[in-house]
Every structure is written in structure tokens, then in C-alpha cells.
MARMAR-539604 format. One line per field, with one value per residue (C-alpha): residue in three letters; z, x, y; residue number from 1. Coordinates in nm, 4 decimals, always signed. Example, Ala and Ser with C-alpha at 12.3 -4.5 7.8 and 13.67 -1.06 7.14 Angstrom:
2
fiza: ALA  SER
zz: +0.7800  +0.7140
xx: +1.2300  +1.3670
yy: -0.4500  -0.1060
dose: 1  2
END
This chain:
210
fiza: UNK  UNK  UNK  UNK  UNK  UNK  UNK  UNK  UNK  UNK  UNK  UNK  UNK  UNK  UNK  UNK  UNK  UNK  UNK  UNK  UNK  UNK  UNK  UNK  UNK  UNK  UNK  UNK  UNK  UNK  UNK  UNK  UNK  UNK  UNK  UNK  UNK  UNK  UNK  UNK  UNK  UNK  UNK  UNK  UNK  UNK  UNK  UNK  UNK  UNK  UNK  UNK  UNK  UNK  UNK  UNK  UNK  UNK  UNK  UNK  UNK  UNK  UNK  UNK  UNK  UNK  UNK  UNK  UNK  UNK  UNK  UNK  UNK  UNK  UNK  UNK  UNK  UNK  UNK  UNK  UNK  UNK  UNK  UNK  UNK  UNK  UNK  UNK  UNK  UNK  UNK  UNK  UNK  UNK  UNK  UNK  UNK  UNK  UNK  UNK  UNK  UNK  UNK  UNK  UNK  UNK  UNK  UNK  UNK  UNK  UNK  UNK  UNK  UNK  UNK  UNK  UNK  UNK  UNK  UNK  UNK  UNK  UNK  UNK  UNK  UNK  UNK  UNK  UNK  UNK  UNK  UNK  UNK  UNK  UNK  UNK  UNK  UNK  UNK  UNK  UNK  UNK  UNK  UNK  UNK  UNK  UNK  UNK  UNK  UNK  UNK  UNK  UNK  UNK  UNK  UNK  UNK  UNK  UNK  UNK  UNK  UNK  UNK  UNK  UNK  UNK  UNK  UNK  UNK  UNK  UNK  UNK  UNK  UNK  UNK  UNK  UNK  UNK  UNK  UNK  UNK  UNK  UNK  UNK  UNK  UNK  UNK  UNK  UNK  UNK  UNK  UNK  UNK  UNK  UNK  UNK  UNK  UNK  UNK  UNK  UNK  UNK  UNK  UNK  UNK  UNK  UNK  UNK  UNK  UNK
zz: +0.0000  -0.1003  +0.2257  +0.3237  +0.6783  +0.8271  +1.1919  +1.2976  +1.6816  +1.8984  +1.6907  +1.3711  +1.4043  +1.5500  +1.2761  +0.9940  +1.1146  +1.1668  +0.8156  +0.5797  +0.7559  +0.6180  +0.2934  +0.2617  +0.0218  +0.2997  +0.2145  +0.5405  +0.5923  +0.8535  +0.9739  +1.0063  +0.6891  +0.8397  +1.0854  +0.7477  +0.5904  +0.8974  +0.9526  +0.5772  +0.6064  +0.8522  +0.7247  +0.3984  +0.1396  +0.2649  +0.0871  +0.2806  +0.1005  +0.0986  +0.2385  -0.1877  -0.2776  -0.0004  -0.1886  -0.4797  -0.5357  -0.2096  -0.1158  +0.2444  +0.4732  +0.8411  +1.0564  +1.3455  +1.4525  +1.8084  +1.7583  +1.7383  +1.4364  +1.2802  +1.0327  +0.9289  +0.8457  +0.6440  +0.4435  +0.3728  +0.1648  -0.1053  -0.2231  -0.0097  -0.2086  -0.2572  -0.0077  +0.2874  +0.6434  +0.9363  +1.2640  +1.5549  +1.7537  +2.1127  +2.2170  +2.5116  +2.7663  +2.8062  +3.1213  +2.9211  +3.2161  +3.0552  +2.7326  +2.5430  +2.3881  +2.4362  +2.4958  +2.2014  +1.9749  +1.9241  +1.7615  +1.4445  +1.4121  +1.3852  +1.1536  +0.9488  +0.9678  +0.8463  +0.5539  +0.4396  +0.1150  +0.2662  +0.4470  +0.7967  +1.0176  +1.3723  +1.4569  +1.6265  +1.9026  +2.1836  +2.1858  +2.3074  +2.0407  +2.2810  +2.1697  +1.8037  +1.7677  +1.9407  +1.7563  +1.8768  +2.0814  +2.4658  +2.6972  +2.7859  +2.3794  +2.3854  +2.0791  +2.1066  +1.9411  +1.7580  +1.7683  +1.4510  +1.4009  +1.0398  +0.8460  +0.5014  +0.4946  +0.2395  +0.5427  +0.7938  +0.5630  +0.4719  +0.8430  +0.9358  +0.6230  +0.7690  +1.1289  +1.0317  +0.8181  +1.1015  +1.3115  +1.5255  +1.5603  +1.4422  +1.6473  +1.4805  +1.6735  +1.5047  +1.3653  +1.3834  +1.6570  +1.8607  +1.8611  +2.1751  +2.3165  +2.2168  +2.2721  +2.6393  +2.6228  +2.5356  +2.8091  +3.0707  +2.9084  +2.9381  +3.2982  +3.3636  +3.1269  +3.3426  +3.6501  +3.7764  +3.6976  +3.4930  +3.2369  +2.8346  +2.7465  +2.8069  +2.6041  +2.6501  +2.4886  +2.4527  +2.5193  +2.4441  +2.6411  +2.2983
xx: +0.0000  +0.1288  +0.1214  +0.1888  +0.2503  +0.2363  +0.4684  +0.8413  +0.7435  +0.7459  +0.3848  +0.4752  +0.8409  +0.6995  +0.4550  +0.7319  +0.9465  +0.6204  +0.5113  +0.8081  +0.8589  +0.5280  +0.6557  +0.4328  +0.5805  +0.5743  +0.6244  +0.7032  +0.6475  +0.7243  +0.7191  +1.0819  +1.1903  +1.5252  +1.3599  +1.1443  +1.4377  +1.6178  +1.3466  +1.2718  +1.6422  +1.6255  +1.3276  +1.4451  +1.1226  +1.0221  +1.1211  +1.1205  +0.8870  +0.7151  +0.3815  +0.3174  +0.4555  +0.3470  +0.0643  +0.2296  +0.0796  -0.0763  -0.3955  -0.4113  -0.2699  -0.1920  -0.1785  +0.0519  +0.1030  -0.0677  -0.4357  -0.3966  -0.1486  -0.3570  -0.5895  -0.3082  -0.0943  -0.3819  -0.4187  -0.0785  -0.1014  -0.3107  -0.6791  -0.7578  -1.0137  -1.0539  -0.8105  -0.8322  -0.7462  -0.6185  -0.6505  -0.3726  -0.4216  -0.6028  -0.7013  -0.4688  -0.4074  -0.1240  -0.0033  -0.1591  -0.4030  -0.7071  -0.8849  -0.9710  -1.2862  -1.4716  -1.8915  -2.0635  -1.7523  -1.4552  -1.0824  -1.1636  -1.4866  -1.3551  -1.0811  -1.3467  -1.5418  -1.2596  -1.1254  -1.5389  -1.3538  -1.1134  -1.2725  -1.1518  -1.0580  -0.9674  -0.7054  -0.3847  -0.4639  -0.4806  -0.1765  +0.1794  +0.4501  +0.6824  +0.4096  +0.3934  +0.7666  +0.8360  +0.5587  +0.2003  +0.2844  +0.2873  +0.5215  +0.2594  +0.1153  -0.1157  -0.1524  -0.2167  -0.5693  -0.6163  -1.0007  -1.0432  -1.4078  -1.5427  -1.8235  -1.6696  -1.6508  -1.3730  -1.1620  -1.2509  -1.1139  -0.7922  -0.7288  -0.7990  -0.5617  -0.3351  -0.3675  -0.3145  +0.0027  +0.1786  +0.0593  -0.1671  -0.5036  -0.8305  -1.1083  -1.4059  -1.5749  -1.8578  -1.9086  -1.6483  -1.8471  -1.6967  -1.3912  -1.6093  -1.5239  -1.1797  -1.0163  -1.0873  -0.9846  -0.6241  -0.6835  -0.7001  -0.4175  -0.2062  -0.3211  -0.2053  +0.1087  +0.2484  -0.0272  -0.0022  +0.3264  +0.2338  +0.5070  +0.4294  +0.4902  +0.0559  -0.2434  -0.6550  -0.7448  -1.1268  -1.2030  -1.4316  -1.4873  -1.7457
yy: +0.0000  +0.3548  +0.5493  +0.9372  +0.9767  +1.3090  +1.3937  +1.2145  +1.1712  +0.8399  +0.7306  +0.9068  +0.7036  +0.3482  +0.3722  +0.4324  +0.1582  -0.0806  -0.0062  -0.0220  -0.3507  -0.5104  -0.3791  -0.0787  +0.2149  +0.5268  +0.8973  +1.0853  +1.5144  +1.6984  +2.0342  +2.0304  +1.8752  +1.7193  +1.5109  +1.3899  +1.3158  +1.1362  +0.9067  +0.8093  +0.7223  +0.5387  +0.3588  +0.1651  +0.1738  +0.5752  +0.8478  +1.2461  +1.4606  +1.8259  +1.8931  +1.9596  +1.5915  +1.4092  +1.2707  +1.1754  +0.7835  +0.7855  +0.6258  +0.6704  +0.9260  +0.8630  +1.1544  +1.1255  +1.4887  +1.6467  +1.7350  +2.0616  +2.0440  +1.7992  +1.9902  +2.2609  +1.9637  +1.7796  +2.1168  +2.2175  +1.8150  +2.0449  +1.8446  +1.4956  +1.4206  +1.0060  +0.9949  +0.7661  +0.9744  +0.7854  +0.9666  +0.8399  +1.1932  +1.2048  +1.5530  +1.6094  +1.8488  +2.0326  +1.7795  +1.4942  +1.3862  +1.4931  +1.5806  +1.8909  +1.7550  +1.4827  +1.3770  +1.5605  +1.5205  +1.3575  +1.4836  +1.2393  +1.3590  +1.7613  +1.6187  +1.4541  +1.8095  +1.9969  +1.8053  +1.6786  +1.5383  +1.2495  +0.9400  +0.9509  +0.6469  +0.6710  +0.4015  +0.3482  +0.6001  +0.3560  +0.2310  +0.3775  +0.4238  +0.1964  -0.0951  -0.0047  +0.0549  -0.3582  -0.4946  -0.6343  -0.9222  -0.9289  -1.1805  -1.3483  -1.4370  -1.2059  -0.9540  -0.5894  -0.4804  -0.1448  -0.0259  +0.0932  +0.3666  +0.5420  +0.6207  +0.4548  +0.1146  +0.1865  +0.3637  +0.1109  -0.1338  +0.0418  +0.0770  -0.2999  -0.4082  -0.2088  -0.2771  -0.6778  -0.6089  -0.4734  -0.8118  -0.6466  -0.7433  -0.5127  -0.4544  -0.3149  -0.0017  +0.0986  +0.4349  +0.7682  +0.9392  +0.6364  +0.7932  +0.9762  +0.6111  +0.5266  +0.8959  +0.8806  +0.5279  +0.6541  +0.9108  +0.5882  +0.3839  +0.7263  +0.7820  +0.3862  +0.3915  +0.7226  +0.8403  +0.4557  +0.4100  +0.0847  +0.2028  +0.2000  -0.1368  -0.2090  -0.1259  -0.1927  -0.5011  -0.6411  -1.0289  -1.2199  -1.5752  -1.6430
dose: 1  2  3  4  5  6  7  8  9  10  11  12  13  14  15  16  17  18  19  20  21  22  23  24  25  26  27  28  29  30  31  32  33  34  35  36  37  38  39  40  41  42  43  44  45  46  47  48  49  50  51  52  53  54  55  56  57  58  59  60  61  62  63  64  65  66  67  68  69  70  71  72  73  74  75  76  77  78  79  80  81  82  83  84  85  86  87  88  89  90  91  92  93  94  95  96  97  98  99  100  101  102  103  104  105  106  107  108  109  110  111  112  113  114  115  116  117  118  119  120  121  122  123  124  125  126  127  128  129  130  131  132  133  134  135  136  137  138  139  140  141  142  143  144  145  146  147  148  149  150  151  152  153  154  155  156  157  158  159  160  161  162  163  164  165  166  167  168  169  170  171  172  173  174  175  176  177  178  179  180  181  182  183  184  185  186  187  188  189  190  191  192  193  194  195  196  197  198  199  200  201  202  203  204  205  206  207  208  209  210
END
């Protein structure tokens, strides 16, 4: 799959070394361009690129910046139109303990409302990048589960292919305004990773004894 990913932190990086691995083809932008180019280079199969290249071949665009960069950096890509959009970002206070929105909206939901011409998946957002980057399975066999919520079933799809070519394993979460659900979700697993003291290396899984 021909990807643009957009940010070089912890998730943008985990993701870019989880997803050249499966063999996806991975165009990285940044804000800083060096840190683009760094981590493409570091990546072997992604290739640095402008915000006015990024797309170039791409189907699906992963957003892995903070929330509140998240729109401007969507824009600056130029039209998304056909494009699948994969929101990673929780809305996060500045001591990341709590949320900025949450209840009668969601951050993929005022993604979704800003750029009405992509199809918008929320994904990934659960998990730390310390899990992403070391790969889905636990010490004890279990795998690590990425809820994945849209409105296209073309999205939802794109996100679950995705999700199972890194080895992880999809979990299907209904509709984007479930994102209500699954940002606050991140909000506990941050509270437990670093509140609790429970470290990164965990992330919310749902069972089923069925």
C-alpha cells in the first residue's frame, strides 16, 4: 500500500518503522523537513517529502502529529479528495491527564469536519509508540488490538488491512463518533502507562470468552 505519513514523533516514528517492515511504500512530511528526511532514512522503502509531494501515489494518509497540528498539516497536503485519512491523535491536555474535547464530539470527528472530502478512520490512538515501535505481541502471547471507528466502509477497511500487516489485531468499533469512546480510552491507558506508573509497554485489549 502507497502510504503518506504526516509527523516524525514516537507514533509518527513506530509507525514508519512498523510499516516499511510489512513492505508498505511510505512517504514521510514533517514540519521540520530534516527530521522527514532522517526518519525516511532510517526507514528503507520511505522516501522524505514536501507537504506539496506528499501525496504523490498515495492512497491513504496517516496523521501522526498532536491534535492541534492535525488539520493545518492535512491542508498544507493540497486536495484529499478520494483519499483515505487515518486519525492516531487524542485531544490532550497540556499535562496529558485529561482531554480537550470529548462527549458531544470527538478529535476524528472535527478532523473529518474539516477536511469533508477524505474518508476519515480513527485508529492506532490507543496504543503507546513503545508498543507499536516492538511490535504487537505481549510476553505473555497475547496480541495488542487497535479499535479501529469510520463512516466509510472503504476507510474502515484500509485501516484494518493495515492494522493486520503490522501483526496487530483489528477490532471493529462501530461508527467515527466512537472515537467519543476510544479517545478517552487513550486518556485511561495514558493515565495507567504514566499516573499509575504501569510504564508503556501495556495497552486496553477487549475479550471475548465467545
Amino acid at each position: 500500500m502507497s502510504i503518506t505519513l504526516i509527523g516524525t514523533g514516537n507514533m509518527g516514528s513506530a509507525l514508519a518503522t512498523q510499516l516499511t517492515r510489512a513492505g508498505h511504500a511510505l512517504r514521510i512530511t514533517a514540519r521540520d523537513p530534516a527530521k522527514a528526511q532522517a526518519l525516511a532514512a532510517a526507514n528503507p522503502g520511505a522516501v522524505a517529502a514536501t507537504p506539496a509531494d506528499a501525496l504523490d501515489g498515495s492512497d491513504v494518509v496517516i496523521v501522526a502529529t498532536g491534535y492541534a497540528d492535525a488539520v493545518p498539516a492535512l491542508r498544507s497536503l493540497g486536495s484529499l479528495k478520494g483519499k483515505v485519512v487515518i486519525d492516531i491523535t487524542n485531544p490532550l491536555t497540556a499535562d496529558f491527564m485529561g482531554l480537550t474535547l470529548g462527549h458531544d464530539t470527538s478529535a476524528a470527528e472535527e478532523i473529518a469536519k474539516a477536511v469533508p472530502e477524505a474518508e476519515v478512520a480513527k485508529a492506532f490512538n490507543t496504543l503507546f509508540a513503545q508498543v507499536l515501535a516492538e511490535g504487537p505481541r505481549f510476553a505473555d502471547g497475547q496480541v495488542a488490538q487497535s479499535f479501529v471507528a469510520s463512516d466509510s466502509e472503504r476507510a474502515k477497511q484500509t485501516a484494518t488491512a493495515l492494522i493486520e500487516s503490522i501483526g496487530f489485531t483489528p477490532v471493529d468499533a462501530g461508527p467515527l463518533k466512537n472515537a467519543r469512546y476510544l479517545e478517552p480510552l487513550a486518556g485511561l491507558n495514558i493515565y495507567l502507562g504514566y499516573g499509575a506508573g504501569r510504564g508503556t509497554a501495556i495497552a486496553p485489549t477487549w475479550i471475548s470468552k465467545a
